[in-house]
C-alpha positions in Angstrom: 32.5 -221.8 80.0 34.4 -219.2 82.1 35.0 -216.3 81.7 38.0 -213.6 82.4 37.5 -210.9 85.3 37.0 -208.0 83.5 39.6 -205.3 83.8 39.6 -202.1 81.9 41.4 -199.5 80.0 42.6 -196.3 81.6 39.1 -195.5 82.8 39.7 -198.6 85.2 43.0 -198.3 85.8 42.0 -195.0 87.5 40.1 -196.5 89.7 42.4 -199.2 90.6 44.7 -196.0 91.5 42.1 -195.0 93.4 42.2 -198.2 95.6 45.7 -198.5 95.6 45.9 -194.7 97.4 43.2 -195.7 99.4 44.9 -198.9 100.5 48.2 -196.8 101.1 46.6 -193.8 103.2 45.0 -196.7 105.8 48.7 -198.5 105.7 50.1 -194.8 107.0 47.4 -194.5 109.9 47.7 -197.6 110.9 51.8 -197.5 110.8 51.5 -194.0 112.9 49.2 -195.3 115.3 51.0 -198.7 116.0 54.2 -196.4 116.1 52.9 -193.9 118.5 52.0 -197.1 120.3 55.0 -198.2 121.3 56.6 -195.5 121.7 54.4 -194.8 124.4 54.8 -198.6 126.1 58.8 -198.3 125.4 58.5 -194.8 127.7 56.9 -196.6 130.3 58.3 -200.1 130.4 55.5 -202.2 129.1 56.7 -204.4 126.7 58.7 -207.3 128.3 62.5 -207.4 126.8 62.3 -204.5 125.2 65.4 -203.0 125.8 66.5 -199.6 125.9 68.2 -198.1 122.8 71.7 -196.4 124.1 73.3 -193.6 122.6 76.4 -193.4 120.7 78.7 -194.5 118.0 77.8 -197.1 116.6 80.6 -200.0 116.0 82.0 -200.2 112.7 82.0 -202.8 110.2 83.4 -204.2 107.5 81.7 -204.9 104.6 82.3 -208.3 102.8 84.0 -208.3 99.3 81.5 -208.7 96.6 82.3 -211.7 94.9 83.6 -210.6 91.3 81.8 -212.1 88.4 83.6 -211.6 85.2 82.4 -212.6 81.6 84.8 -212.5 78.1 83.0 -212.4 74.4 84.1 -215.4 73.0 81.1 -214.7 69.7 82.9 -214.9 66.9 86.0 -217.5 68.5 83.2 -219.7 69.5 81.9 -219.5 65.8 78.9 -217.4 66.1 79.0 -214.8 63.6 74.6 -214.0 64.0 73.9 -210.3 63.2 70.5 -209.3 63.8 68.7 -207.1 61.4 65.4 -205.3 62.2 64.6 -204.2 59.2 65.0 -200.2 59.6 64.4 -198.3 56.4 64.1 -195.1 57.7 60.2 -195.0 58.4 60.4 -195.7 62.1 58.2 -198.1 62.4 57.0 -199.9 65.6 58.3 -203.8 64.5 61.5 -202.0 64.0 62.4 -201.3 67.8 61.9 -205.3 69.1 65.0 -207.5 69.2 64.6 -211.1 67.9 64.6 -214.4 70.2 67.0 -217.1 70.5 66.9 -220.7 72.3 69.4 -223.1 73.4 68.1 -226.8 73.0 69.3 -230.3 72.0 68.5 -230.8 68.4 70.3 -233.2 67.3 70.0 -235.3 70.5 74.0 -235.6 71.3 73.5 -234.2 74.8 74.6 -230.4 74.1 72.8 -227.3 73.8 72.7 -225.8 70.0 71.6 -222.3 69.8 68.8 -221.2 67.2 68.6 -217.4 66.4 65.5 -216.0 64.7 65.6 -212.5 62.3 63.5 -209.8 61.9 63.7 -208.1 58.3 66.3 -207.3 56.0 64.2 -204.0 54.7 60.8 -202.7 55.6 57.8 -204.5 56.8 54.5 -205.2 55.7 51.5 -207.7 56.4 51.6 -210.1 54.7 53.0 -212.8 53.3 56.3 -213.4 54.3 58.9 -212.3 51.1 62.5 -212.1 50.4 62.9 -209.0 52.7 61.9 -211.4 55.8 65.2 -212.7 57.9 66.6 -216.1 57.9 66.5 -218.1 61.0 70.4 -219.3 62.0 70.7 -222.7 63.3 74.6 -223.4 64.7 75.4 -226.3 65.8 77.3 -227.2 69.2 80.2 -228.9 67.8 82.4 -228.1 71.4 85.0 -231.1 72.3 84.8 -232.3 75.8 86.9 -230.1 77.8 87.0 -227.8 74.8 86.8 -224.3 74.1 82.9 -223.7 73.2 82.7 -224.2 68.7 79.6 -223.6 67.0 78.9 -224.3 63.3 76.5 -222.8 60.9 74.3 -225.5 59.6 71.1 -223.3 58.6 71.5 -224.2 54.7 70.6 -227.9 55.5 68.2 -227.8 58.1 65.0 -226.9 56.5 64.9 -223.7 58.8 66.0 -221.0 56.1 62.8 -219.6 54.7 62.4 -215.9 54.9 60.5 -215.0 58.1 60.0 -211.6 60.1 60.3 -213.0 63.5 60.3 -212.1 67.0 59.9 -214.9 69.8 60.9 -218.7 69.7 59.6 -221.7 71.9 61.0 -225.3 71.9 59.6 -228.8 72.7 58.8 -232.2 71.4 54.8 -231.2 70.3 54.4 -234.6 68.3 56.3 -236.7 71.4 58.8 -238.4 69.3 61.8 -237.9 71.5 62.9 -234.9 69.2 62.6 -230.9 70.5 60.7 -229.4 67.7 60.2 -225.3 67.3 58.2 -222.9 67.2 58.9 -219.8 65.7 56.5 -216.3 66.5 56.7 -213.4 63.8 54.7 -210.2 62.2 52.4 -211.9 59.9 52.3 -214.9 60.7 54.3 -217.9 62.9 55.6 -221.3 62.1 56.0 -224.5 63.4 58.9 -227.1 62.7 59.1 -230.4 63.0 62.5 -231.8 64.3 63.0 -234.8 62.0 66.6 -235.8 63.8 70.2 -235.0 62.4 69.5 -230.8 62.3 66.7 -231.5 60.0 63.5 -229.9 59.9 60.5 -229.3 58.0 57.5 -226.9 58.1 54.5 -228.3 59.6 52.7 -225.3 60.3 49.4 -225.2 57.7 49.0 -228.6 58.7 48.8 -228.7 61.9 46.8 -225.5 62.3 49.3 -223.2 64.6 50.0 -219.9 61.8 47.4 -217.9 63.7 46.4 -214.9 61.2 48.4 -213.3 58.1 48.0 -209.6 60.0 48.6 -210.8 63.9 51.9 -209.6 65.3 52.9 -212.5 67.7 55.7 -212.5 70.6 56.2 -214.8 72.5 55.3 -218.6 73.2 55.5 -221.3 75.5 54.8 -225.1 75.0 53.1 -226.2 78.2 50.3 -229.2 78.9 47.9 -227.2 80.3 45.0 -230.1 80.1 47.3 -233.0 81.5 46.5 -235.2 78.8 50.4 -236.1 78.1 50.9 -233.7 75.1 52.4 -230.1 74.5 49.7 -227.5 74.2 50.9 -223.6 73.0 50.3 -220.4 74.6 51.2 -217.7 72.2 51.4 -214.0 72.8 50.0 -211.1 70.5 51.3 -207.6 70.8 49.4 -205.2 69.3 47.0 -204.7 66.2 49.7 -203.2 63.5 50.2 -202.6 60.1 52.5 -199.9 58.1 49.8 -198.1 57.0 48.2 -197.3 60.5 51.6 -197.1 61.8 52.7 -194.1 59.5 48.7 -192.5 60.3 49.3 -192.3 63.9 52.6 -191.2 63.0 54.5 -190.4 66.6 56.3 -187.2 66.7 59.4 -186.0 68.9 59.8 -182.3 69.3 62.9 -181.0 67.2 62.9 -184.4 65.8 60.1 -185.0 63.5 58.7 -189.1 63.2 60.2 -190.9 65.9 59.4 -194.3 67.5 57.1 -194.6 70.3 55.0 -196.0 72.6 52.1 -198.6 71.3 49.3 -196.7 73.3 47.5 -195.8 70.1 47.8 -199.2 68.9 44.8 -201.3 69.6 45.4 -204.3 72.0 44.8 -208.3 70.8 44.1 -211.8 72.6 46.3 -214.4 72.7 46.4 -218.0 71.4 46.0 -221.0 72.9 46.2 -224.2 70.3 45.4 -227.4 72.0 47.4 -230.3 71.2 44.7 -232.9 69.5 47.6 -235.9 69.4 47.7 -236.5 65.6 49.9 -233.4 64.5 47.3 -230.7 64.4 46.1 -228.4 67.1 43.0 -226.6 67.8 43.2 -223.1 68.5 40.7 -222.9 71.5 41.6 -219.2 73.4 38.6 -218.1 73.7 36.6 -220.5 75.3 39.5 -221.4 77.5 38.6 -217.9 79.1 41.6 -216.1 78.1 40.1 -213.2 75.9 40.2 -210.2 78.2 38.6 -207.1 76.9 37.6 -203.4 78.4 34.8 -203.6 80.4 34.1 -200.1 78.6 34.4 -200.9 75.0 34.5 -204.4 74.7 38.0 -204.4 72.6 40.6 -206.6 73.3 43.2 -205.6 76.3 46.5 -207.4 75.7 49.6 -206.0 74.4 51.3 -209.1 75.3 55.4 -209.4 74.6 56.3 -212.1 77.5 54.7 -215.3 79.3 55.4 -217.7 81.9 53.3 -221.2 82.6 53.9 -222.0 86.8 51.8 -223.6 88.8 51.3 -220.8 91.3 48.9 -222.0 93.3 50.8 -225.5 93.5 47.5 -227.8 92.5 48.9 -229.2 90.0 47.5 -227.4 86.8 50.0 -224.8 85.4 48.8 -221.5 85.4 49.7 -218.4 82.9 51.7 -215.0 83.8 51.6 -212.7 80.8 53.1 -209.5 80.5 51.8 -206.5 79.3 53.1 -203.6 77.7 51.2 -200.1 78.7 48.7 -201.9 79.7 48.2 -204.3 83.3 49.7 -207.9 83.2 47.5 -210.7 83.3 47.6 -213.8 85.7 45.4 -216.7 84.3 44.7 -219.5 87.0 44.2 -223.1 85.5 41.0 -224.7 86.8 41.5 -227.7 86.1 38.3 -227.7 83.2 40.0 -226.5 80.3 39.4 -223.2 81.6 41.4 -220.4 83.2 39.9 -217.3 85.2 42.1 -214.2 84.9 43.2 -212.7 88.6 45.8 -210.5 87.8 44.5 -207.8 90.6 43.9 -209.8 93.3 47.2 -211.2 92.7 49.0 -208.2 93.0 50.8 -208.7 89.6 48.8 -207.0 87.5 49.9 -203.3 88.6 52.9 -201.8 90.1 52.8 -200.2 93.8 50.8 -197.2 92.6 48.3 -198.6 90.7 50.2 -198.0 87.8 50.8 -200.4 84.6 54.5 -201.4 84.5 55.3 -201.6 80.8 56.6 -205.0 81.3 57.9 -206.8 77.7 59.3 -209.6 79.1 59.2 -212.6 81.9 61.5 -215.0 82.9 
């Protein structure tokens, strides 16, 4: 089985500062000594059809109109009348500062894009189960007449999609290969899977085919992607952080002048993602671990991700789709497919893992 290239916490990430200065300094030297170079075979005419540089004004020119790209809010004339809640309740809690996702896709098969919106909370949060203080999902329907002006229609109280959910992230595509886009739906305490049953109907698959990961795992993002090549939609699904209220209000961040305050998930411990593999009878094996994509400090052995975005491309263009996931506070990861069921994280030698420093970039999303 292989394993992830172990990269560490800010121990590490000194070191990989350290390199990156290193690396920098040597650039310099080498940049002065090239430039002292020819400067010096420029002086004495070395270099064939290197020209001389005159002196003077230089000619002016003028500069090419940017393009003007203009956008009207046509929300609520196109029938969209979504309002996001995120469940604030005066605690300032951590869940409370992430927006929700939303996905364009064909439901009902009539060869337009319908939009799906998914909530966070109507008050407070907690883990778990889901309750009445979770957010519905809103389902709207495109309903725009050819050469028309864009119309959408609410159709979330017949679609199976309006159980109470704290949500976050949403991926879309036909897991069960019946021609239908089905969806997934990430949240704080568990995710859930629907099955598009044609018509903007839907039903809740999710204990059966095995994809609600864990009743306190905060999850982000997801894509469907075939990462084995065996003709069906596998799921990559991002964790954030270990949370719940109670060690939120603990660690309680503080604002000078301000008191509580929202911040940073640097005292939050980190997670591993999922990866449930598609078995081809409606149920799904959740198989991250021995795919290789548990990366942990090489220092304390905990779990390093604090995962909000992810990407599947075949970077390396062999045919086996690879996995960009960013990180917040802490470096992104680069996961390259081998072909095996396996992936091997190379985030550093990539270059995407850090920023030009050697820094982490704080990156919550990916596109």
């Amino acid at each position: 089985m292989a394993q992830p290239d172990p990269i560490g916490e800010p121990d590490e990430q000194q070191t990989l500062r350290a390199l990156w200065r290193a690396a920098l300094m040597l650039l310099i030297v080498v940049a002065a000594v090239l430039g002292v170079f020819f400067w010096q075979a420029h002086r004495q005419g070395s270099i064939a059809g290197l020209d001389a540089v005159g002196s003077g004004v230089g000619q002016e020119r003028e500069l090419s109109a940017v393009p003007g790209v203009g956008f009207t809010d046509i929300t609520e004339e196109a029938g969209v009348l979504f309002i996001h809640q995120n469940g604030a309740s005066g605690e300032k809690l951590l869940p409370e500062t992430m927006g929700s996702g939303v996905a364009f896709f064909d439901m009902d098969g009539d060869g337009d894009a319908d939009l799906l919106f998914v909530n966070g909370a109507r008050s407070g949060w907690a883990l778990p189960p889901h309750d009445e203080n979770g957010g519905p999902l809103t389902l709207c329907r495109n309903d725009t007449l050819p050469g028309g002006a864009p119309r959408f229609v609410d159709i979330t109280g017949d679609s199976g999609l309006s159980g109470p959910l704290r949500g976050m992230g949403v991926a879309v595509g036909d897991h069960d290969g019946d021609g239908l886009t089905d969806v997934y739906v990430t949240a704080v305490g568990g995710n859930r899977l629907y099955r598009n049953l044609g018509s903007g109907r839907f039903v809740d698959v999710t204990q059966p085919s095995g994809t609600a990961g864990g009743n306190e795992d905060w999850s982000t993002s997801a894509a469907f992607l075939d990462y084995d090549r065996d003709g069906d939609l596998d799921l990559f699904v991002c964790n954030y952080v270990r949370w719940s209220r109670e060690l939120d209000l603990r660690i309680d961040y503080q604002l000078a002048g301000v008191g509580r305050a929202y911040g940073p998930p640097l005292n939050f411990p980190g997670t591993v993602p999922f990866l449930f593999r598609n078995e081809g009878n409606g149920r799904f094996t959740e198989v991250a671990g021995q795919a290789g994509l548990h990366v942990r400090s090489r220092s304390s052995g905990e779990p390093l991700a604090k995962s909000l975005g992810v990407v599947p491309v075949d970077l390396d263009q062999d045919g086996w789709l690879d996995l960009v996931v960013a990180n917040d506070t802490v470096q992104n990861f680069v996961f390259r497919n081998l072909g095996n069921g396996t992936f091997r994280e190379i985030g550093a030698a990539s270059g995407l893992a850090l920023d030009a420093f050697g820094g982490t970039r704080g990156a919550m999303g990916i596109d």
